[in-house]
C-alpha positions in Angstrom: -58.3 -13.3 94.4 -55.1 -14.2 92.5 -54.9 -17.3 90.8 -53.1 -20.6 91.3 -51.8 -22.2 88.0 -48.9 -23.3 86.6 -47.3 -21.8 83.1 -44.5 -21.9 80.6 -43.8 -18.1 79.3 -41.2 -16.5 77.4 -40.5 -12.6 77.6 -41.0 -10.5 74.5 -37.8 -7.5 73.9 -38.7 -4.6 75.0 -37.5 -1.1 73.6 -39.2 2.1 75.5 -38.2 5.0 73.8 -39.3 8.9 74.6 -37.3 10.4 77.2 -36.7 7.3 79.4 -32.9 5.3 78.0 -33.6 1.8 76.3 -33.0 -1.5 77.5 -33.6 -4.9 76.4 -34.5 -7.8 79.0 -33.3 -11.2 78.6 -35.3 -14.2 77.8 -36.6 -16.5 80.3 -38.2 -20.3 80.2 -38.9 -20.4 84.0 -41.9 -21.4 85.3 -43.8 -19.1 87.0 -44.8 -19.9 90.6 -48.8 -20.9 91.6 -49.9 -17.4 93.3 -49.9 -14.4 90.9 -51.9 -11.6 89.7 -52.9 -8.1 89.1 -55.1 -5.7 90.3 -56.0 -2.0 90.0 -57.8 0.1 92.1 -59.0 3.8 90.0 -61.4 6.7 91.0 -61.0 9.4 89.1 -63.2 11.4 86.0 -64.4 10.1 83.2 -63.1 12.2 80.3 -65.2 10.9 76.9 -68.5 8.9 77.0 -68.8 5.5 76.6 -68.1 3.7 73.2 -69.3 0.6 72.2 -67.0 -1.4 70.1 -67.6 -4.1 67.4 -65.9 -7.0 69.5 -68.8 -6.4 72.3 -66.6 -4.2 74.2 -67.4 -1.2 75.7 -64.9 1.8 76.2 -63.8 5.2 78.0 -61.3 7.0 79.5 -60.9 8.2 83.4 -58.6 10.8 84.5 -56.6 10.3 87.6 -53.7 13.1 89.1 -50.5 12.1 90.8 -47.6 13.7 92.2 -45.9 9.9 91.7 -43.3 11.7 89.5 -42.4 14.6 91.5 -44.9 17.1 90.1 -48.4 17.3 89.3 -49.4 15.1 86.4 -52.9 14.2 84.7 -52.8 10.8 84.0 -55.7 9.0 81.5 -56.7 5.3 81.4 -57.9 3.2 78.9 -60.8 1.3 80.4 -62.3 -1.6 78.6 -65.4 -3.9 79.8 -67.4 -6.2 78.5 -71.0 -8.0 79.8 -68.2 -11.3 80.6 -66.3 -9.2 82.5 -68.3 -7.0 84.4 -69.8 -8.0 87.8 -72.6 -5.4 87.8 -74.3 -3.7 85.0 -72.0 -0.5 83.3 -73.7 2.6 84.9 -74.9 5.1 82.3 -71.9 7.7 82.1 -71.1 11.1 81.3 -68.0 13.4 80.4 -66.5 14.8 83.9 -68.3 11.8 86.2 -66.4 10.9 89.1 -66.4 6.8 88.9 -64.9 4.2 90.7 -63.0 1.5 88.6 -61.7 -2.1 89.9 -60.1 -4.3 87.5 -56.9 -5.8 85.8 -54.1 -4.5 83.6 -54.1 -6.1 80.2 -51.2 -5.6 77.5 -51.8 -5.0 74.1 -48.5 -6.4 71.9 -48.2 -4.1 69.3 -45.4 -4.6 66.4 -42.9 -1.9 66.2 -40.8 -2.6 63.6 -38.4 -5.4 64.4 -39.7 -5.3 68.5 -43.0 -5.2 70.3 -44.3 -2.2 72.2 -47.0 -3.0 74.7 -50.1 -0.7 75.0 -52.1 -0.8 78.5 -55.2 -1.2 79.0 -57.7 -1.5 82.1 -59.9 -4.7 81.6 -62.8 -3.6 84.3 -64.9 -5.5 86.5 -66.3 -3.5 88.3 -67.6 0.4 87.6 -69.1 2.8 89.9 -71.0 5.9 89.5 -70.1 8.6 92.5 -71.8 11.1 94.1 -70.6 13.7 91.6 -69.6 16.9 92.4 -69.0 18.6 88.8 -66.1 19.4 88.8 -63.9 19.2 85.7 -61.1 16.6 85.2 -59.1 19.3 83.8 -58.7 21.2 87.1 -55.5 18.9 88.4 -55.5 20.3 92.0 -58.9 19.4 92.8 -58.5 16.3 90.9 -55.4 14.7 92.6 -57.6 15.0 96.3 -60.0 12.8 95.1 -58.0 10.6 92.8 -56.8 7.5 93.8 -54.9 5.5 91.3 -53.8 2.0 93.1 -51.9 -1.1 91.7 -50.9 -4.1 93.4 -49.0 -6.5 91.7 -48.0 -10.1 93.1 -45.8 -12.3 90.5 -42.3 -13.3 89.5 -39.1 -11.1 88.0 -39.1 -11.7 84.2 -36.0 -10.0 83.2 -32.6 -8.8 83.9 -32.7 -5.4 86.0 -31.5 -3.1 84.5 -29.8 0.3 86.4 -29.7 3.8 84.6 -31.7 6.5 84.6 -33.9 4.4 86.3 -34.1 0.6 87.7 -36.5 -1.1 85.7 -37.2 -4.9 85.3 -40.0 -6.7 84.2 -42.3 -8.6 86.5 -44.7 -11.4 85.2 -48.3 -12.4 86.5 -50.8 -14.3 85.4 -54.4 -13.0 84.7 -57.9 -14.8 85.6 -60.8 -12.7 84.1 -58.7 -12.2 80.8 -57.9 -15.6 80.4 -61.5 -16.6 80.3 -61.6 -14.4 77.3 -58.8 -14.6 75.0 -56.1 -17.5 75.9 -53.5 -15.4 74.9 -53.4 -13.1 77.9 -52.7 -16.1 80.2 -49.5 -14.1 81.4 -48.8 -10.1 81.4 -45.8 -8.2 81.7 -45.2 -5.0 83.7 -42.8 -2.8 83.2 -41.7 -1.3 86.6 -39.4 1.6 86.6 -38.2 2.9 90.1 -36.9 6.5 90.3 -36.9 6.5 94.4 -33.3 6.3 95.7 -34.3 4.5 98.7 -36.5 1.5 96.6 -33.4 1.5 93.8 -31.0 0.7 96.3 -33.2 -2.1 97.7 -33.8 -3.4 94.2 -30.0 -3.5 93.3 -28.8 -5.0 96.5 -31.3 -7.7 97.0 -33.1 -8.4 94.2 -32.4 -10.6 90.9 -34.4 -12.2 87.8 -36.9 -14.9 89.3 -37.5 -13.5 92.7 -41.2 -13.3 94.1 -42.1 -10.0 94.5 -45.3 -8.2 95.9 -45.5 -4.5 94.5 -47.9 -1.8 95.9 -47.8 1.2 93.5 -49.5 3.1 90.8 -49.8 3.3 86.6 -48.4 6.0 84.4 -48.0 6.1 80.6 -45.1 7.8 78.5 -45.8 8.4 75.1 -44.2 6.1 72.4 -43.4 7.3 68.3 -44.7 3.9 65.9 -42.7 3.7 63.1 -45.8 4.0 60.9 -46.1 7.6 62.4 -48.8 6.7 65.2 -48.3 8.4 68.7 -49.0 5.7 71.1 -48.6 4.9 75.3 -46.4 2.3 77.1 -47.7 1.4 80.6 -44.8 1.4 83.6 -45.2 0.4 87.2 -44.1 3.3 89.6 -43.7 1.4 93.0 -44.2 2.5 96.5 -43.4 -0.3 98.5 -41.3 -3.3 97.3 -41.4 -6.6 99.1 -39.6 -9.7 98.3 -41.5 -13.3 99.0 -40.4 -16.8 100.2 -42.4 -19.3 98.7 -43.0 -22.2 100.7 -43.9 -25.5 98.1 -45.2 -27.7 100.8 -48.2 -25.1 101.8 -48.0 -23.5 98.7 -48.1 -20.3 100.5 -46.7 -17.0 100.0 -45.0 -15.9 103.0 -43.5 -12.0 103.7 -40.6 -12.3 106.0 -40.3 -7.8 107.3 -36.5 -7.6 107.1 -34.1 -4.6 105.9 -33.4 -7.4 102.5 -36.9 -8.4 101.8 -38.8 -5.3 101.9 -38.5 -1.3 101.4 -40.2 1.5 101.1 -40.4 4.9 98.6 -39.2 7.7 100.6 -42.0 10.4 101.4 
Protein backbone atom coordinates (compact mmCIF):
# COMPACT_ATOMS: atom_id res chain seq x y z
CA UNK A 1 0.00 0.00 0.00
CA UNK A 2 1.40 3.54 -0.58
CA UNK A 3 1.45 5.81 2.07
CA UNK A 4 -0.52 8.99 3.11
CA UNK A 5 1.77 11.79 4.68
CA UNK A 6 2.54 15.03 4.17
CA UNK A 7 6.44 16.34 3.54
CA UNK A 8 8.61 19.32 2.83
CA UNK A 9 11.58 18.11 0.32
CA UNK A 10 14.06 19.75 -1.78
CA UNK A 11 15.74 18.14 -4.89
CA UNK A 12 19.38 17.35 -4.87
CA UNK A 13 21.44 18.43 -8.70
CA UNK A 14 21.72 15.81 -10.62
CA UNK A 15 24.68 15.23 -13.24
CA UNK A 16 24.38 11.66 -15.14
CA UNK A 17 27.21 11.24 -17.09
CA UNK A 18 28.35 8.01 -19.49
CA UNK A 19 26.74 8.07 -22.76
CA UNK A 20 23.40 9.73 -21.76
CA UNK A 21 23.80 14.13 -22.15
CA UNK A 22 23.70 15.99 -18.67
CA UNK A 23 21.10 17.96 -17.14
CA UNK A 24 20.49 19.71 -14.02
CA UNK A 25 16.82 19.83 -12.45
CA UNK A 26 15.68 22.81 -10.67
CA UNK A 27 14.93 23.05 -7.05
CA UNK A 28 11.66 22.62 -5.61
CA UNK A 29 9.93 23.53 -1.94
CA UNK A 30 6.51 22.03 -2.87
CA UNK A 31 4.79 19.88 -0.85
CA UNK A 32 4.28 16.59 -1.99
CA UNK A 33 0.71 15.35 -2.24
CA UNK A 34 -0.74 12.49 0.58
CA UNK A 35 -0.73 9.19 -1.82
CA UNK A 36 2.87 8.23 -3.01
CA UNK A 37 5.07 5.43 -3.29
CA UNK A 38 7.21 2.86 -4.88
CA UNK A 39 7.24 -0.57 -5.68
CA UNK A 40 9.20 -3.25 -7.57
CA UNK A 41 8.27 -6.39 -8.72
CA UNK A 42 11.76 -8.81 -9.84
CA UNK A 43 12.14 -12.57 -10.75
CA UNK A 44 15.08 -13.24 -12.17
CA UNK A 45 18.66 -15.34 -10.99
CA UNK A 46 20.54 -14.82 -8.26
CA UNK A 47 24.10 -14.18 -9.47
CA UNK A 48 26.47 -14.16 -5.93
CA UNK A 49 25.38 -15.77 -2.62
CA UNK A 50 24.18 -14.01 0.17
CA UNK A 51 26.34 -11.59 2.29
CA UNK A 52 25.72 -10.51 5.49
CA UNK A 53 26.78 -7.08 6.23
CA UNK A 54 27.93 -5.35 9.57
CA UNK A 55 24.74 -3.01 9.73
CA UNK A 56 22.52 -6.27 10.02
CA UNK A 57 21.89 -6.25 6.42
CA UNK A 58 21.96 -9.02 4.28
CA UNK A 59 22.93 -8.75 0.47
CA UNK A 60 22.93 -10.24 -3.19
CA UNK A 61 22.51 -9.60 -6.59
CA UNK A 62 19.61 -11.04 -9.14
CA UNK A 63 19.87 -10.91 -12.82
CA UNK A 64 16.99 -9.86 -14.82
CA UNK A 65 16.97 -9.49 -19.15
CA UNK A 66 15.15 -6.90 -21.01
CA UNK A 67 14.74 -5.83 -24.47
CA UNK A 68 13.46 -2.27 -22.67
CA UNK A 69 16.34 -0.61 -24.66
CA UNK A 70 15.85 -1.95 -27.99
CA UNK A 71 18.17 -5.06 -27.67
CA UNK A 72 18.84 -7.65 -25.36
CA UNK A 73 20.47 -6.48 -22.15
CA UNK A 74 21.41 -8.27 -18.72
CA UNK A 75 20.48 -6.16 -16.13
CA UNK A 76 21.75 -6.84 -12.21
CA UNK A 77 20.16 -5.54 -8.93
CA UNK A 78 21.30 -4.70 -5.78
CA UNK A 79 19.04 -6.35 -3.30
CA UNK A 80 19.28 -5.48 0.35
CA UNK A 81 17.09 -6.97 3.43
CA UNK A 82 17.16 -6.94 6.67
CA UNK A 83 15.06 -9.09 9.63
CA UNK A 84 12.90 -5.31 9.84
CA UNK A 85 12.21 -5.44 6.60
CA UNK A 86 11.49 -8.77 5.48
CA UNK A 87 8.02 -10.31 5.85
CA UNK A 88 9.10 -13.91 5.74
CA UNK A 89 12.37 -15.51 6.66
CA UNK A 90 15.37 -15.04 3.68
CA UNK A 91 15.36 -18.50 1.96
CA UNK A 92 18.76 -20.08 1.97
CA UNK A 93 20.19 -19.12 -1.62
CA UNK A 94 22.55 -20.12 -4.21
CA UNK A 95 24.49 -18.71 -7.30
CA UNK A 96 22.01 -19.25 -10.57
CA UNK A 97 18.54 -19.55 -8.23
CA UNK A 98 15.59 -18.38 -9.86
CA UNK A 99 13.87 -16.03 -6.97
CA UNK A 100 11.13 -13.89 -6.78
CA UNK A 101 11.81 -10.37 -5.24
CA UNK A 102 9.05 -7.67 -4.00
CA UNK A 103 10.15 -4.58 -2.49
CA UNK A 104 11.16 -0.77 -2.79
CA UNK A 105 13.75 1.33 -4.51
CA UNK A 106 16.06 3.12 -2.19
CA UNK A 107 18.68 5.87 -3.25
CA UNK A 108 22.00 5.89 -1.98
CA UNK A 109 23.39 9.83 -2.24
CA UNK A 110 26.80 9.54 -2.94
CA UNK A 111 29.22 12.75 -3.19
CA UNK A 112 30.72 13.32 -6.56
CA UNK A 113 32.75 16.05 -6.43
CA UNK A 114 30.77 19.27 -6.23
CA UNK A 115 27.15 17.11 -7.01
CA UNK A 116 25.51 13.99 -5.82
CA UNK A 117 25.23 10.84 -7.81
CA UNK A 118 22.48 8.47 -6.56
CA UNK A 119 23.25 4.63 -6.37
CA UNK A 120 20.02 2.22 -6.37
CA UNK A 121 19.33 -0.21 -4.46
CA UNK A 122 16.37 -2.77 -3.85
CA UNK A 123 15.22 -2.63 -0.14
CA UNK A 124 13.31 -6.26 -0.10
CA UNK A 125 10.37 -7.46 1.65
CA UNK A 126 9.65 -10.09 0.36
CA UNK A 127 12.14 -13.12 -1.28
CA UNK A 128 11.08 -16.26 -2.93
CA UNK A 129 12.84 -19.32 -3.73
CA UNK A 130 11.42 -20.90 -7.27
CA UNK A 131 11.17 -24.04 -8.66
CA UNK A 132 14.56 -23.91 -10.24
CA UNK A 133 15.40 -25.03 -13.38
CA UNK A 134 19.40 -24.56 -13.52
CA UNK A 135 19.82 -22.72 -15.90
CA UNK A 136 22.48 -20.08 -15.85
CA UNK A 137 21.92 -16.31 -15.57
CA UNK A 138 24.40 -15.86 -18.12
CA UNK A 139 22.39 -17.42 -20.96
CA UNK A 140 20.23 -13.93 -21.77
CA UNK A 141 17.66 -15.62 -24.18
CA UNK A 142 16.48 -18.11 -21.78
CA UNK A 143 16.71 -15.51 -19.10
CA UNK A 144 14.56 -12.66 -20.54
CA UNK A 145 11.40 -15.54 -20.82
CA UNK A 146 11.34 -15.88 -17.42
CA UNK A 147 12.48 -12.53 -16.16
CA UNK A 148 10.14 -10.06 -15.15
CA UNK A 149 11.52 -6.85 -13.99
CA UNK A 150 8.30 -4.46 -12.87
CA UNK A 151 8.19 -0.93 -11.41
CA UNK A 152 5.36 1.08 -10.55
CA UNK A 153 5.77 4.35 -9.43
CA UNK A 154 2.89 6.73 -8.02
CA UNK A 155 4.26 10.46 -6.81
CA UNK A 156 4.76 13.97 -7.94
CA UNK A 157 7.20 15.66 -10.82
CA UNK A 158 10.27 17.00 -8.88
CA UNK A 159 12.06 18.79 -11.57
CA UNK A 160 12.13 20.66 -14.82
CA UNK A 161 11.81 18.14 -17.83
CA UNK A 162 14.21 18.24 -19.70
CA UNK A 163 14.18 17.16 -23.76
CA UNK A 164 17.42 15.86 -25.59
CA UNK A 165 18.55 12.73 -26.28
CA UNK A 166 16.03 11.74 -24.11
CA UNK A 167 13.02 13.27 -21.91
CA UNK A 168 13.93 12.83 -18.44
CA UNK A 169 12.52 14.45 -15.26
CA UNK A 170 12.60 13.50 -11.88
CA UNK A 171 9.57 12.15 -10.00
CA UNK A 172 9.40 12.15 -6.15
CA UNK A 173 7.72 9.54 -3.66
CA UNK A 174 7.70 8.85 -0.41
CA UNK A 175 8.82 5.41 1.10
CA UNK A 176 7.12 3.47 4.15
CA UNK A 177 9.33 0.41 5.05
CA UNK A 178 12.59 2.67 4.65
CA UNK A 179 11.38 5.25 6.69
CA UNK A 180 10.85 3.03 9.59
CA UNK A 181 14.56 2.44 9.33
CA UNK A 182 16.59 5.43 8.56
CA UNK A 183 14.51 8.91 8.68
CA UNK A 184 16.45 10.07 5.92
CA UNK A 185 14.82 8.12 3.13
CA UNK A 186 11.44 9.71 3.89
CA UNK A 187 11.44 10.82 0.14
CA UNK A 188 13.23 9.18 -3.02
CA UNK A 189 13.92 10.42 -6.33
CA UNK A 190 13.71 8.60 -9.63
CA UNK A 191 15.19 9.48 -12.45
CA UNK A 192 12.91 8.58 -15.46
CA UNK A 193 14.35 8.84 -18.95
CA UNK A 194 11.88 8.14 -21.86
CA UNK A 195 13.37 7.20 -25.22
CA UNK A 196 9.71 6.04 -26.82
CA UNK A 197 8.57 8.68 -29.36
CA UNK A 198 5.03 8.09 -28.67
CA UNK A 199 5.52 8.51 -24.40
CA UNK A 200 8.08 11.79 -25.25
CA UNK A 201 5.52 13.44 -27.14
CA UNK A 202 2.94 12.88 -24.35
CA UNK A 203 5.37 14.05 -21.71
CA UNK A 204 6.28 17.34 -23.63
CA UNK A 205 2.81 18.26 -24.52
CA UNK A 206 1.04 17.65 -21.39
CA UNK A 207 3.20 17.30 -18.68
CA UNK A 208 5.06 19.99 -16.36
CA UNK A 209 7.03 20.07 -12.80
CA UNK A 210 4.39 19.20 -10.04
CA UNK A 211 1.98 17.10 -11.91
CA UNK A 212 0.76 13.71 -10.27
CA UNK A 213 1.90 11.09 -12.17
CA UNK A 214 1.42 7.11 -12.02
CA UNK A 215 4.28 5.33 -13.95
CA UNK A 216 4.23 1.57 -14.89
CA UNK A 217 7.77 0.60 -16.11
CA UNK A 218 10.98 -1.15 -15.39
CA UNK A 219 14.79 -0.38 -13.76
CA UNK A 220 18.04 -0.16 -15.62
CA UNK A 221 21.45 1.10 -14.57
CA UNK A 222 24.23 3.01 -16.62
CA UNK A 223 27.46 3.05 -15.32
CA UNK A 224 28.87 6.28 -13.68
CA UNK A 225 33.03 7.30 -13.41
CA UNK A 226 33.58 8.75 -9.44
CA UNK A 227 36.05 11.20 -9.37
CA UNK A 228 38.06 9.15 -6.90
CA UNK A 229 38.33 6.50 -9.75
CA UNK A 230 35.40 4.13 -8.60
CA UNK A 231 33.05 2.64 -11.39
CA UNK A 232 29.68 2.99 -9.96
CA UNK A 233 25.60 2.70 -11.26
CA UNK A 234 22.89 5.34 -11.52
CA UNK A 235 19.33 3.94 -11.37
CA UNK A 236 16.70 5.42 -14.28
CA UNK A 237 13.02 4.70 -14.75
CA UNK A 238 12.31 3.38 -18.40
CA UNK A 239 8.42 3.85 -18.53
CA UNK A 240 5.79 1.92 -20.43
CA UNK A 241 2.79 3.62 -19.62
CA UNK A 242 2.54 7.25 -18.37
CA UNK A 243 -0.64 8.45 -16.71
CA UNK A 244 -1.32 11.88 -15.38
CA UNK A 245 -3.65 12.14 -11.98
CA UNK A 246 -6.20 14.62 -10.71
CA UNK A 247 -6.16 14.77 -7.13
CA UNK A 248 -9.29 15.40 -5.48
CA UNK A 249 -8.51 17.14 -1.69
CA UNK A 250 -11.99 16.68 -0.39
CA UNK A 251 -11.69 12.62 -0.73
CA UNK A 252 -8.25 12.68 -0.82
CA UNK A 253 -8.35 10.39 -3.67
CA UNK A 254 -6.34 9.80 -6.66
CA UNK A 255 -8.46 9.76 -9.57
CA UNK A 256 -7.27 8.61 -13.48
CA UNK A 257 -9.35 10.41 -15.90
CA UNK A 258 -8.44 7.88 -19.76
CA UNK A 259 -8.04 10.84 -22.14
CA UNK A 260 -5.51 11.41 -25.16
CA UNK A 261 -3.80 14.38 -22.40
CA UNK A 262 -3.72 12.33 -19.23
CA UNK A 263 -2.42 9.06 -20.29
CA UNK A 264 -0.10 7.22 -23.06
CA UNK A 265 1.41 4.46 -23.87
CA UNK A 266 5.18 3.05 -25.16
CA UNK A 267 4.73 1.91 -28.59
CA UNK A 268 5.14 -1.96 -29.05
Amino acid sequence: MFRSHLRWFTILQCSPQGTLRTFCSQKTTSKPKKKSGNQVKLIGRVRNEVLSLPNGFDSFHVRTATHGLGKLIGVTHNIKTSAELIETPLPALANNDLVYVHGEIVYQNVANGKKFISLPHIFATKVIRMKNNHNSADDLEQLVKESVNEVKLLGMIGSNIYDGNATAFHIVTNSEKTEQLNKNFSNEWHRVLIFDDKLREFVRNNLKITDRLLINGEIFYNKVNLENGDLSLQGNILPNRIQKLQYFSRSDEIKPQNTEETEATAQQ
